[in-house]
N, C-alpha and C positions, 0 to 999 in steps of 0.2 A: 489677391495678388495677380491676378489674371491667367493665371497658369490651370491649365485641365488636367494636367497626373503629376504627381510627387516627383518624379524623377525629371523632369524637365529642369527643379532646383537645382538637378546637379549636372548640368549640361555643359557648364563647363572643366567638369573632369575629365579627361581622355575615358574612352571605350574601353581604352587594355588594362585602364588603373581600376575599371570599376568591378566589383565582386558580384558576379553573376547568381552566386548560389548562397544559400542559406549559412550564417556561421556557424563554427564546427562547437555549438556549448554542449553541455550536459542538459539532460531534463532536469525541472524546477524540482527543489527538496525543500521541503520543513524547514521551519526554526534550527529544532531538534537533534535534526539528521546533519543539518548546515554547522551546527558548531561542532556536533561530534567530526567530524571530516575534515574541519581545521584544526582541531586539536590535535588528530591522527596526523597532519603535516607537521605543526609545529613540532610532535614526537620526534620527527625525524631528523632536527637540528642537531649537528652537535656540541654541546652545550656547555661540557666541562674537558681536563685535560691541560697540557701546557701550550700555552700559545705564544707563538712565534710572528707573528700576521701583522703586516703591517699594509703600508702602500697606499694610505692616503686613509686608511681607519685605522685607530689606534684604542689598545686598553689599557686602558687609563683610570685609574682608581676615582670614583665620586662621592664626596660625602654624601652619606645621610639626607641631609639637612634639605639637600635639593629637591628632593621627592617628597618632603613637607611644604616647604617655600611653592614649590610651584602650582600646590594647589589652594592658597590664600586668595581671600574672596578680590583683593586692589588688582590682581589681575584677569580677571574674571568680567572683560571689557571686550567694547568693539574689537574684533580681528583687524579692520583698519583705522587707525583712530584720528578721525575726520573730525568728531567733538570733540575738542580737547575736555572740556567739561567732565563729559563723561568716561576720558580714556586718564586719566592724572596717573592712573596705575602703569599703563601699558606705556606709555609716554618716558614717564621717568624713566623706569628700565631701559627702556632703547637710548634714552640721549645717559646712563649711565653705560649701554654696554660702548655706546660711541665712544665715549672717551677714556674707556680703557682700551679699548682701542688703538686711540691714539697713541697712547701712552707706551704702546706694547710696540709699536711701528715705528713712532721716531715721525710721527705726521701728524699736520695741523686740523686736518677734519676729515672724520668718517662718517659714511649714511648710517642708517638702518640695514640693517642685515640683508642678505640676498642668499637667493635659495640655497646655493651651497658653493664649493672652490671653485666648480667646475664652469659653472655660470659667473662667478665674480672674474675667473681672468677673463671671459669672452667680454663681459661688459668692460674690461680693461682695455681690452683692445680699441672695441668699439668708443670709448673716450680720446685714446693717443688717436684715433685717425679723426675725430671730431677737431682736437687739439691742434695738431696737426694737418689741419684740411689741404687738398693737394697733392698728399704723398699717399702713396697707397702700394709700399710695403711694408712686412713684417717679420721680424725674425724671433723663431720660435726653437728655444733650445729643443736638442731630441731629448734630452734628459729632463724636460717636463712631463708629467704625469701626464701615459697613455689618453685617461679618458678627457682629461682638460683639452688635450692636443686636439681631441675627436671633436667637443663639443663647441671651439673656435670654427675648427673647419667646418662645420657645419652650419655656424651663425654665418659665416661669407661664403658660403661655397658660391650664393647667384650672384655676387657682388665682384667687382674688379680689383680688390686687394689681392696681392701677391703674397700668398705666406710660402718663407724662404728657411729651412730648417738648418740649424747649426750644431754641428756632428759635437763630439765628447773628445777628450784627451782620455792618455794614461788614467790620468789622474781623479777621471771624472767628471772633471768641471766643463762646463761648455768652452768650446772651439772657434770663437768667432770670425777667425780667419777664415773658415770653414761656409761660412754665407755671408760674410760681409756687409759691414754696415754703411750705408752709400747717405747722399744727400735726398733720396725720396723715399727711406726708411721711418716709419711713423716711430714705431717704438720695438725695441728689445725685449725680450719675454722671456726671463730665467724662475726655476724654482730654485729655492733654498730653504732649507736642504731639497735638494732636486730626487727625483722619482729613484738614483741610488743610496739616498742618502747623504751624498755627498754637499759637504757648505761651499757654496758658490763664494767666489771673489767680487762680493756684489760692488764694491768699491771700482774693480778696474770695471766690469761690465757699465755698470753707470755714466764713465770716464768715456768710454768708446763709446758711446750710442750718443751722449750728450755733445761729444764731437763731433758729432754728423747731423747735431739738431733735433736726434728721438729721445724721445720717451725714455727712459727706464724703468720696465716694471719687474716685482717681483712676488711670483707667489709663493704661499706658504702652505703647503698641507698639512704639516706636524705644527700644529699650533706654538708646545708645549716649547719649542724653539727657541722662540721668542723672550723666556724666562733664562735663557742661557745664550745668547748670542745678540751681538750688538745691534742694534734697530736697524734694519735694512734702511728706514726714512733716514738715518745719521749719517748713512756711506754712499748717500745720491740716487736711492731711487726715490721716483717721481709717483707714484702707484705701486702701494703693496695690496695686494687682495688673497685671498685664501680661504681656508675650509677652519673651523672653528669646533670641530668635531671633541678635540680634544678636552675642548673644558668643561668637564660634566656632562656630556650630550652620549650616551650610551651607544654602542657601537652596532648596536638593532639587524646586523645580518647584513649591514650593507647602506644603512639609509632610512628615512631623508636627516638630512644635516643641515648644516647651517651656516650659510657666505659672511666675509666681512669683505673692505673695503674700504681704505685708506689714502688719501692723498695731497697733496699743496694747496694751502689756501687758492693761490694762483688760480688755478681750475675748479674753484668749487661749483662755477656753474657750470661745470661739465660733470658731475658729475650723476650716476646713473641711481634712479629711485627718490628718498627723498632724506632728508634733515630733520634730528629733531632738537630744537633750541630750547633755553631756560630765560624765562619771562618774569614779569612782577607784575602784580594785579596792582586793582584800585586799591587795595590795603596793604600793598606794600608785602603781600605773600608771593613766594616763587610759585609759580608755575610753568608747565611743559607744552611746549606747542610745536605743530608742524611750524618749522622757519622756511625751509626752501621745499617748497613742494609747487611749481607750476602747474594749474589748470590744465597744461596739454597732457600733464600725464596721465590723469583721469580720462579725459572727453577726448581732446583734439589731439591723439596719439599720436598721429604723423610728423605732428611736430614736437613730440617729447623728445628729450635727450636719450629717454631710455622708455620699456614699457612694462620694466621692471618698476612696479610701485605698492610692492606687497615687503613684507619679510617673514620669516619662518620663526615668527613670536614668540612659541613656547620654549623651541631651540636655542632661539637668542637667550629670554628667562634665565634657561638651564644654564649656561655658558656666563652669565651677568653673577648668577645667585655664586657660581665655582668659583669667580673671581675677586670677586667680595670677598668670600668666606677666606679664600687662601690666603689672600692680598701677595703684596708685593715678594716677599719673603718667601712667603710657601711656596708660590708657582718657580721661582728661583730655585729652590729646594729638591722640588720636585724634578726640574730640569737637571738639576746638575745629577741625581739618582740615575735616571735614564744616559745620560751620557757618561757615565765610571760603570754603571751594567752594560753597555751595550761594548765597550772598549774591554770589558772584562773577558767578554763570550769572545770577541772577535778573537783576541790574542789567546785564547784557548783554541779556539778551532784554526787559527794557523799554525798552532800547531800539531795538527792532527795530520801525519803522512798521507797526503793526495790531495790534502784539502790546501786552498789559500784563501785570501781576500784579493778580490779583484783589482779594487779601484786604492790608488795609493793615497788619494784627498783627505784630508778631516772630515770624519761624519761624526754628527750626533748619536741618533738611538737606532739610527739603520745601516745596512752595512749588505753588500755585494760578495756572497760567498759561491768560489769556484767548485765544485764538488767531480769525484773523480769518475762520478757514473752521474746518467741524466736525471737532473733535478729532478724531474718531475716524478720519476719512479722513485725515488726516493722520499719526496714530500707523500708520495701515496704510502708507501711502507710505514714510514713514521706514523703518518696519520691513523693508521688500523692499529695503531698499540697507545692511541690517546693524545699524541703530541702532533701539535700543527706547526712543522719547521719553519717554514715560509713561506716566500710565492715563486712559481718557475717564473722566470723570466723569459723562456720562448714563446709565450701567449702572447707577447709585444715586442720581441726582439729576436728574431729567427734563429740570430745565429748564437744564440746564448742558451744554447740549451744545455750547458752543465753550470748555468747559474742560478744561483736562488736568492732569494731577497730576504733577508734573515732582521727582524725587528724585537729589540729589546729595549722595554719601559719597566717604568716602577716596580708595576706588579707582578715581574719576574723574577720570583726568587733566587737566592745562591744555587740552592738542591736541583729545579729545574734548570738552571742553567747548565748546571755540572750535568745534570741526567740527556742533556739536549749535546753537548760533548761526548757523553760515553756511546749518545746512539748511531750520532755521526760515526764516530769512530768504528763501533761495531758493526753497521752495513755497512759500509765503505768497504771495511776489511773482508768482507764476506762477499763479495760482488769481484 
């Protein structure tokens, strides 16, 4: 290479970035000693209890069946399946979770999965301003999930898009008087149900942005949504993307999860990662193949559309096998559960003297509770007698610190819910 000391490689890293001193690890341990010390961590999870926790991970009941299915040998293939030959397994799966997918969205074609919510709305973005070449702004409700918010801004931070944020109403729903959608606006950026839970009016948002020429996209953290509320592709957006967490994919502490990614024929070649199509051999058998997958995404990366061309296989699996299994009906089911419990607790807990609901909007299984002392001491209190209320809301919103983010799904019973009212009630009262 022609270089005389290792570090000449890294010459071009500034001086002040580079770590002068040795990393701060532990000395090397055993096998032995090594899993007894993870074990002694995982001990320290807490594991059971009533849970309230929502915010972009949900619990969410999973058959059985999933944790048999996903270890069957047809999937048990290349992590990228380049052969289709040899991937028939891995293949089919993904062009079947595509097209539930679709079906779940109200849009004509979806990729292969992407790593999780957070990364599918950036690659969203990064599509409307491709779609749109020329304009180079965006508007990103505040009422999108904190860490999505983070992980755009940080795909453009060295880039000259202008992300332009749009404040909340009363009611919850995004404010778009509030930033304004102009003629060099690429695309609009709402959740729904958005980071308070609250369902966005994706019809008008769609309406305004497409008036000004952008994009409308929307994402979706709570999957389970989509089984109870009208297909965002049906009321004009143009890109829905979100987190997929919810269909059978275990809620694991935090992660990793698994993106989808939906959008208009129109733009299929915009879209980020790859396609997988259904084909017919010489004998007139189907088979599964990459359809759109460009060369540059592999090699000549600079000029891919994206360099996202992997997906989180097993997660997807997980999420394809939930979907099957429930079909149409169960995930329906399922959804309308979550939103008659979550409208249950609310109108319990407003009616508990100090307590209210914030946000006047329709929400699904989340919901915005005012609390008469600061959330957060409160969510700690709860916590040490076994119940996780919710999430404070001043970790992302300064000025909300008598708010908490209160999440009810399926597997919240009537008892815990009544018992998650009596405790409100009685620290409230005691404070």
């Amino acid at each position: 290479m022609g270089k005389s000391d290792i570090m000449e490689l890294f010459e071009s890293i500034p001086d002040r970035l580079r770590l002068t001193r040795p990393l701060d690890l532990p000395a090397p341990m055993s096998e032995f000693d090594l899993t007894a010390y993870f074990r002694d961590l995982a001990g320290r999870n807490r594991t059971s209890g009533d849970l309230f926790l929502g915010a972009g991970v949900y619990d969410h009941f999973a058959p059985v069946v999933i944790d048999h299915m996903v270890l069957r040998s047809e999937w048990y293939t290349a992590y990228t399946p380049y052969q289709p030959e040899l991937s028939q397994g891995t293949l089919q799966a993904i062009f079947e979770f595509q097209t539930m997918i679709c079906q779940l969205t109200g849009l004509e074609v979806a990729n292969a999965s992407l790593y999780d919510g957070s990364t599918a709305v950036a690659e969203a973005v990064l599509m409307a301003l491709r779609v749109n070449r020329g304009r180079n702004r965006v508007v990103l409700a505040a009422s999108l999930h904190p860490h999505y918010r983070a992980v755009v801004s940080t795909y453009l931070c060295n880039s000259d898009v202008e992300l332009v944020e749009a404040g909340f109403g009363a009611d919850g729903r995004i404010d778009l008087a509030s930033a304004g959608v102009d003629a060099n606006t690429a695309a609009v950026v709402v959740q729904s149900p958005n980071f308070f839970g609250v369902i966005e009016d994706v019809d008008a948002v769609s309406k305004a942005a497409h008036g000004a020429g952008a994009l409308s996209v929307v994402a979706v953290a709570e999957a389970m949504s989509l089984g109870a509320l009208k297909a965002p592709g049906d009321v004009g957006a143009d890109i829905v993307c979100g987190e997929t967490q919810s269909f059978g994919v275990p809620m694991s502490f935090g992660g990793p999860f698994v993106g989808f990614f939906a959008a208009r024929e129109q733009h299929v070649r915009q879209l980020p990662g790859r396609l997988v199509g259904r084909a017919v051999d010489s004998n007139g058998n189907d088979g599964f193949v990459l359809t759109l997958s460009t060369r540059e995404q592999h090699i000549r990366r600079e000029k891919a559309t994206s360099n996202i061309c992997t997906n989180q296989g097993l997660f997807m699996l997980m999420a394809t096998i939930y979907l099957s299994t429930m079909g149409r009906q169960g995930v329906r089911e399922v959804a309308e559960q979550n939103l008659k419990k979550a409208h249950y607790a609310a109108a319990r807990i407003a009616g508990i003297p100090g307590y209210s609901i914030r946000f006047a909007g329709p929400f699904f299984n989340e919901f915005v509770v005012t609390t008469p002392t600061p959330a957060r001491a409160l969510r700690d209190e709860l916590a040490s007698r076994g119940l996780v209320a919710g999430v404070p809301l001043d970790r992302y919103f300064p000025g909300m610190a008598n708010e908490l983010l209160v999440t009810v799904t399926e597997t919240a019973s009537r008892e815990s819910i009544d018992r998650l009212v009596s405790e409100f009630a009685a620290t409230g009262g005691r404070r």
